[in-house]
C-alpha positions, 0 to 999 in steps of 0.5 A: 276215609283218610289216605296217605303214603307213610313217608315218616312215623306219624301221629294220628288222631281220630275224633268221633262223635256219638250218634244219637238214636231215633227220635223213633215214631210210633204208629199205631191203627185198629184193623178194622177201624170200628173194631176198637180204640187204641191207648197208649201208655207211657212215652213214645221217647227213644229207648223208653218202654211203651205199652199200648192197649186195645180195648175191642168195642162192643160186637167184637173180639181182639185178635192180636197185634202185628207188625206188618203182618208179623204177629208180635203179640196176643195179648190186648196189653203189649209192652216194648222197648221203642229202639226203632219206628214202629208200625202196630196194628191192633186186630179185631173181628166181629164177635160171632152172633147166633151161636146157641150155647145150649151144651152146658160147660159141665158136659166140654172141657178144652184144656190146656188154654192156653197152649203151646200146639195141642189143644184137648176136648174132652166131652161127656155123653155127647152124640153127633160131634163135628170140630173145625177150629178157625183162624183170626180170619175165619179160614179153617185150620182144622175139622173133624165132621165124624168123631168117634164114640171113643173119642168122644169118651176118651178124648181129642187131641188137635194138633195145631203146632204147626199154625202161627201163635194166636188166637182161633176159635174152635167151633162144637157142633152136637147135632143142633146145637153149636158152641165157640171157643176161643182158644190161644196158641203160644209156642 
């Protein structure tokens, strides 16, 4: 800032020079830390497009990628434009274990995956069914213990628009046996 009391005309210049951006950092984690290993590809140089990669190690599942608890992406591969430092942290959870797939593909179909809030079960001649969709985290976010015989025929439709974008598991149980789904919410 410059100051003045305007006494006469005056000619006055003002110099500038440009600020260059960044060096930005980028950090990257797994959460947990066994839950797989972390690439990333290309340089980390300011404005320059980056892609990091997670790949989970045996006994777990990619979740997604966040940013301060912000979940920026459900894809393994995230692609950016470095314009400021970056805090990435690439989710995982343990592969569930024990679960019987006795129901056969031919007999469930989970349609559209995936998608955008509405999830569709459609099952044939299946008896006893009980739903419960679960979050990353495990923490229910959906269930229906009594599905109806028409349902069963014409379809269930589960509702999960007004959840965050990611990655739940839907969980079939028909009387013994018990079938996960891995399904993607992408608004």
């Amino acid at each position: 800032t410059y100051t003045f009391t305007a006494t006469s005309n005056r000619n006055l210049i003002a110099n500038f020079t440009a600020n260059t951006p960044g060096p930005y950092s980028l950090f990257v984690i797994a959460k947990p830390n066994d839950g797989g290993s972390i690439s990333i590809v290309g340089t980390t140089a300011t404005g320059t497009t980056n892609t990091v990669v997670a790949e989970a190690n045996s006994g777990y599942t990619f979740t997604n990628w966040t940013e301060f608890g912000i979940p920026v992406s459900i894809n393994p591969s995230y692609s950016f434009t470095l314009t400021s430092n970056r805090n990435l942290v690439a989710n995982f959870i343990i592969t569930p274990t024990g679960i019987v797939n006795q129901v056969t593909d031919d007999l469930i179909h989970v349609y559209p995956n995936p998608s955008t809030g509405v999830f569709n079960v459609q099952m044939n001649s299946i008896e006893n069914v009980q739903l419960k969709v679960s979050d990353s985290f495990g923490k229910s976010v959906y269930q229906n213990n009594s599905v109806s015989p028409s349902q069963i025929t014409t379809g269930i439709s589960i509702d999960l628009s007004s959840q965050a974008n990611g990655v739940y598991f839907l969980e079939i149980t028909t009387g013994k046996n018990t079938r996960t789904e891995k399904i993607i919410l992408e608004k």
